[in-house]
N, C-alpha and C positions, 0 to 999 in steps of 0.2 A: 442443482443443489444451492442451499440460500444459508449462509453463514451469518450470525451478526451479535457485535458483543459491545458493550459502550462501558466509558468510564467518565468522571468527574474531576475537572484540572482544576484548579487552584488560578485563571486563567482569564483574562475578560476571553467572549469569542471572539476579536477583534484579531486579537493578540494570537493566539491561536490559529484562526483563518490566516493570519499571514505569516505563519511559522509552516501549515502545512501547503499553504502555496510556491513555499521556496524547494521545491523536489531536489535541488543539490544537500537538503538536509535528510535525506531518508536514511544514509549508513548511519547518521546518529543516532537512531531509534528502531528500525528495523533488522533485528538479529541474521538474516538472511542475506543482505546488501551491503557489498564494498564497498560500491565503488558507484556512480550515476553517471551518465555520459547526454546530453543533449546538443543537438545543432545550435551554436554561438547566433545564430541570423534569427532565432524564431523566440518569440517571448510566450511566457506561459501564458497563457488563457488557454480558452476554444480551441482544438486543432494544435495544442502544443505537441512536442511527441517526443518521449525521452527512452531511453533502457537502464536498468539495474545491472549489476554483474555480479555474482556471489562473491562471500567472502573466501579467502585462500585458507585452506585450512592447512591443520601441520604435515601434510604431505604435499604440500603447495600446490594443489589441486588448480587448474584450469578456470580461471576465475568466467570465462565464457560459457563454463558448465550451465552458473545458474544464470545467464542471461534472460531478461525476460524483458518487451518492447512493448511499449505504450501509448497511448492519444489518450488527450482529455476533450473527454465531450459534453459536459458538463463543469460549471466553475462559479458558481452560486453565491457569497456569503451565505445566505437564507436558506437558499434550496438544496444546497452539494455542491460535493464534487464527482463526476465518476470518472473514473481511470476507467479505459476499457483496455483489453490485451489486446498485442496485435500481431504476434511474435508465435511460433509455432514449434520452434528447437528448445533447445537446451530444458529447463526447467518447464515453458512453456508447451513443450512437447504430448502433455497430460491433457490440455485443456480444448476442448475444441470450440470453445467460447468463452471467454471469463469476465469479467468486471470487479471493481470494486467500489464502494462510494462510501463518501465520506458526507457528515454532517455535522457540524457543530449548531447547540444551542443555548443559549444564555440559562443561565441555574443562579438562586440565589449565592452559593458559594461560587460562582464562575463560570464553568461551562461545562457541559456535556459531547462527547466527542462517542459519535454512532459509527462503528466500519461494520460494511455488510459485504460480503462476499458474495455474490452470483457467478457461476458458473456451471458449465457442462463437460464432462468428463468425453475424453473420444473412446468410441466403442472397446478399442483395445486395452482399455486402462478399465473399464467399467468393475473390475474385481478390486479396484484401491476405492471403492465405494465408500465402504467404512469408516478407512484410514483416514481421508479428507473428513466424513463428518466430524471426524473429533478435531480437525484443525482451528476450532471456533477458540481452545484454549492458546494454542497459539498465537492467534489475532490478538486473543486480549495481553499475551504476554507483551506483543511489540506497544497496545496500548500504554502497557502497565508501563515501558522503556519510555513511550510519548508522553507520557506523563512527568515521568522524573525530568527527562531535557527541560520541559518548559518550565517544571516549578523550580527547575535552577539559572534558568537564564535571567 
C-alpha cells in the first residue's frame, strides 16, 4: 500500500531538514507519539535507530502499546529520508513491512514537505485494508501539526 500527502511551510528547507532530523522532536508534531527513546552512543544519520512510544491516554493506557522501532536508511537533504520499521509488537504488529519517507523541496514561499507511506499489511490483518487506505488524512493531519511547530519556532 503506498500513502502520500504533502504540505507547504512557511520554512526555508534548510530549516526544515533540520528540525525533522532531530527525531527527539516527533511528540511535538505527531498525534500518536509520547514519548522517543534512542541509544545516547549513536548519532542520527545512516543506521541510526530510535522507537516511538504512544501517547497515555485517560485510562493511562501502557504507553508500550504503541511502540514502534526504527532505522534510517536513507538521510538526504536532496533526496529523503526513509525511516524504515523494524519492530513487529505493539502498533507495529499490523505491518509486515513498513517504511516512511520524507522529502523536502524548496517552493517559492518555502518549502514543500512530501511523507509517503509504503507498506505491507501481514496476512492476518489483510481485512484492515480499507481502514489503512484512508490513513493518507491522517499523515496530512500530523503534516498539518508539522506545519504549525515550524511556523512558530
Amino acid at each position: 500500500m503506498y500513502l502520500e500527502t504533502r504540505i507547504l511551510v512557511s520554512r526555508t528547507p534548510e530549516e526544515v531538514w533540520a528540525y525533522l532530523s532531530d527525531y527527539s522532536k516527533i511528540p511535538q508534531w505527531d498525534r500518536g507519539v509520547g514519548s522517543v527513546y534512542h541509544s545516547p552512543e549513536t548519532a542520527p544519520g545512516i543506521g541510526f535507530e530510535f522507537s516511538t512510544f504512544g501517547v497515555v491516554d485517560k485510562q493511562g493506557a501502557d504507553t508500550n502499546r504503541g511502540k514502534m522501532s526504527y532505522r534510517i536508511t536513507k538521510a538526504d537533504p536532496v533526496e529523503g529520508a526513509t525511516v524504515q520499521l523494524t519492530s513487529s509488537d505493539g502498533n507495529a504488529r499490523y505491518f509486515k513491512q513498513a517504511e516512511w519517507r520524507f522529502k523536502v523541496d524548496p517552493a517559492p514561499e518555502g518549502a514543500w514537505i512530501t511523507c509517503a507511506a509504503h507498506f505491507t499489511l501481514r496476512f492476518r490483518y489483510i481485512f484492515l485494508t480499507p481502514v489503512f487506505s484512508m490513513m493518507r488524512g491522517a499523515i496530512h493531519r500530523d503534516l498539518e501539526s508539522l506545519k504549525r511547530v515550524l511556523e512558530t519556532v
